[in-house]
ZADRENLO-762683 format. One record per residue: chain; x, y, z of N, C-alpha, C in turn. Coordinates in steps of 0.2 Angstrom, whole numbers, plus 5000, padded with zeros to 4 digits. Example, Ala and Ser with C-alpha at 12.3 -4.5 7.8 and 13.67 -1.06 7.14 Angstrom:
! ZADRENLO-762683
PT	A	5066	4972	5039	5062	4978	5039	5066	4984	5039
PT	A	5064	4989	5035	5068	4995	5036	5064	5000	5039
! end
This chain:
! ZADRENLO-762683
PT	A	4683	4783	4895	4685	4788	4899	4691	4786	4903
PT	A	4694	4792	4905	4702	4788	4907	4700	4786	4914
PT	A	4705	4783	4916	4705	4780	4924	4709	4787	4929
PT	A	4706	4788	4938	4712	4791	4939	4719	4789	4938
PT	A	4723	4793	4940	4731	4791	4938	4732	4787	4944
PT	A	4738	4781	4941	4742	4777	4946	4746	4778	4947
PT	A	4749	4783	4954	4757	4782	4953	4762	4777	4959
PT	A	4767	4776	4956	4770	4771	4959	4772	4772	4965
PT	A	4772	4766	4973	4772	4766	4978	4778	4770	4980
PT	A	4784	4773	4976	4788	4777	4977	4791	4783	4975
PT	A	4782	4784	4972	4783	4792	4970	4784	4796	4973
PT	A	4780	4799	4979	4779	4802	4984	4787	4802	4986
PT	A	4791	4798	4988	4797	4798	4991	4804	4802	4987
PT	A	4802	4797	4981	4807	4803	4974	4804	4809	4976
PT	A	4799	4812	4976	4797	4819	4977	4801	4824	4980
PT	A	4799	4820	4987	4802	4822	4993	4808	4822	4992
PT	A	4814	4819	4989	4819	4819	4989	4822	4823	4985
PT	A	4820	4825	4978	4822	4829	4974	4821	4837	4977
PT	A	4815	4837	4979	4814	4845	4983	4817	4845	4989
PT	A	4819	4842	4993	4824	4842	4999	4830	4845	4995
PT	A	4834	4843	4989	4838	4844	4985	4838	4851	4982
PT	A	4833	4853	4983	4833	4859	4979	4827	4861	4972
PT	A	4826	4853	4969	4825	4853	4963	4818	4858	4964
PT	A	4815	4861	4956	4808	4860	4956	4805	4854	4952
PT	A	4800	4852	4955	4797	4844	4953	4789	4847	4951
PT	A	4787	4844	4948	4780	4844	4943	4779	4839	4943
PT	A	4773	4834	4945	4769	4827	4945	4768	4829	4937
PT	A	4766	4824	4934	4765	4821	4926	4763	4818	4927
PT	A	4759	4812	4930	4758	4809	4933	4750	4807	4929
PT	A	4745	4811	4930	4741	4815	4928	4739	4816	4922
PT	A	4743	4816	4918	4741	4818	4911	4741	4812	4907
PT	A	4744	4805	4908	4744	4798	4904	4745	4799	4899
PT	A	4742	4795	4892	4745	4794	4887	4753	4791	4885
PT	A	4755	4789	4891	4762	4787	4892	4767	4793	4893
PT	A	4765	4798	4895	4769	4803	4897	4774	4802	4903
PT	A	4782	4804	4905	4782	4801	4911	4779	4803	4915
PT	A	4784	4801	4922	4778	4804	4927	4781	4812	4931
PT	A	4787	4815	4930	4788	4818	4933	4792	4822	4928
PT	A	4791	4830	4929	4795	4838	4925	4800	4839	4931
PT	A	4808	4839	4930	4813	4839	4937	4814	4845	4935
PT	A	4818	4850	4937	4823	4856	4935	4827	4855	4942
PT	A	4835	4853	4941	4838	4855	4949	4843	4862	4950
PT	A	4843	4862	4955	4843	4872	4956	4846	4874	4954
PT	A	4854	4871	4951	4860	4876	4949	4857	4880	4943
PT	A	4855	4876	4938	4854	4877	4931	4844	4877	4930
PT	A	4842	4880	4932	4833	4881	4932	4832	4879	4925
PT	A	4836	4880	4919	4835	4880	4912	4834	4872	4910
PT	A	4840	4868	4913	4838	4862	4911	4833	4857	4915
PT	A	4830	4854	4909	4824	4850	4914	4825	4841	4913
PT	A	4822	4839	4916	4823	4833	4916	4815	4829	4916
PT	A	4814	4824	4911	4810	4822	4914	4810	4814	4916
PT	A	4806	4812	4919	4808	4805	4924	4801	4800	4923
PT	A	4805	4794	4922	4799	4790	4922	4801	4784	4930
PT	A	4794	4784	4935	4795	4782	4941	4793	4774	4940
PT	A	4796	4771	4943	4796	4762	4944	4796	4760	4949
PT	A	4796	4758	4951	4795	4755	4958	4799	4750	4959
PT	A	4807	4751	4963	4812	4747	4962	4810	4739	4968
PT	A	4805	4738	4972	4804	4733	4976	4801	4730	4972
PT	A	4799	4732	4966	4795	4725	4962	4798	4721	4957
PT	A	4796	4716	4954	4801	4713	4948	4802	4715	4943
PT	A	4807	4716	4940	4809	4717	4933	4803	4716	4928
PT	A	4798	4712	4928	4793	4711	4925	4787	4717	4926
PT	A	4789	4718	4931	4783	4723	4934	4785	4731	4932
PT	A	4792	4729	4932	4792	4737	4930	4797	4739	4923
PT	A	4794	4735	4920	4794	4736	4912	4788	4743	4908
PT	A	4790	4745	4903	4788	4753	4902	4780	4748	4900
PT	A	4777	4753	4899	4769	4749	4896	4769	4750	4889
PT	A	4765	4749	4884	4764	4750	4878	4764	4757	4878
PT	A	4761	4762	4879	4759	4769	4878	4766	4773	4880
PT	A	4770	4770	4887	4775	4773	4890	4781	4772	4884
PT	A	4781	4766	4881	4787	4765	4877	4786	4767	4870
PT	A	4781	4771	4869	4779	4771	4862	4782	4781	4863
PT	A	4778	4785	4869	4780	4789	4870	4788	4792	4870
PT	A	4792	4785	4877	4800	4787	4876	4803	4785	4867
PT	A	4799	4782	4863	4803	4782	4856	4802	4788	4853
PT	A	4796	4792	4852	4795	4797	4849	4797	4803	4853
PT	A	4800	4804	4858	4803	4809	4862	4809	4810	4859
PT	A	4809	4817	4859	4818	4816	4855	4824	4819	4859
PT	A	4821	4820	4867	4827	4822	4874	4827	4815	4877
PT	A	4829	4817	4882	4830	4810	4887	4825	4810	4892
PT	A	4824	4803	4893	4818	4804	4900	4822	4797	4901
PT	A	4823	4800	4909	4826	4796	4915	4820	4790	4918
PT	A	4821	4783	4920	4820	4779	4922	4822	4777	4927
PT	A	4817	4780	4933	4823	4779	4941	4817	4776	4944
PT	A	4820	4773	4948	4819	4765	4953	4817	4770	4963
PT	A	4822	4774	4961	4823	4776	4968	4826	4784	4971
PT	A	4827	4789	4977	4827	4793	4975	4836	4795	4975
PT	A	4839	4791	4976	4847	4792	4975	4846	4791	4967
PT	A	4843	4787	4964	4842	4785	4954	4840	4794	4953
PT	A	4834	4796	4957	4834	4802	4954	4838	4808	4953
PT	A	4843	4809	4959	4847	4812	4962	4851	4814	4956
PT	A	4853	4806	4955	4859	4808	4951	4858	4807	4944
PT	A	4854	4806	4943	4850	4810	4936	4850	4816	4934
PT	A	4849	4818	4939	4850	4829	4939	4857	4829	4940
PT	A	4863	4827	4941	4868	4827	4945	4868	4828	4951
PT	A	4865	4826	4954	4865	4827	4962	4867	4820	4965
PT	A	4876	4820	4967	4876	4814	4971	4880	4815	4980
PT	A	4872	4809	4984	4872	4811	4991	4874	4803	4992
! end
């Protein structure tokens, strides 16, 4: 049986940032399997999506390496999935620079 979901001590904050931004945001968080953790669309362009994998940039580079499941998933993906530490990394992931 799976575990509930973990998400990183600065999910919630990405969140809030992106949707201050305009963006719409969708938690993935939830679904595992290595999926990332976040569906972005930012407002100009509603078509394009983004999706984002959240790390937690006040920990070690050790600690926030993909996991087996996570890294197996970004291989077999054939769009881009963002890798953000913070909610300026997310920002400007969508184009959004504040």
């Amino acid at each position: 049986m799976r575990r509930a979901a973990k998400v990183d001590d600065n999910h919630a904050e990405i969140v809030k940032a992106l949707r201050g931004a305009g963006c719409g945001v969708v938690s993935l968080a939830a679904v595992g399997n290595g999926c990332p953790d976040l569906l972005v669309h930012e407002p100009l362009f509603p078509w394009a999506h983004f999706l984002m994998e959240v790390k937690d940039g006040s920990k070690s580079p050790s600690k926030r390496k993909l996991t087996p499941e996570q890294a197996r998933f970004h291989a077999a993906w054939k769009g881009w999935i963002h890798v953000v530490t913070s909610p300026s990394e997310a920002l400007a992931a969508v184009g959004i620079n504040r």
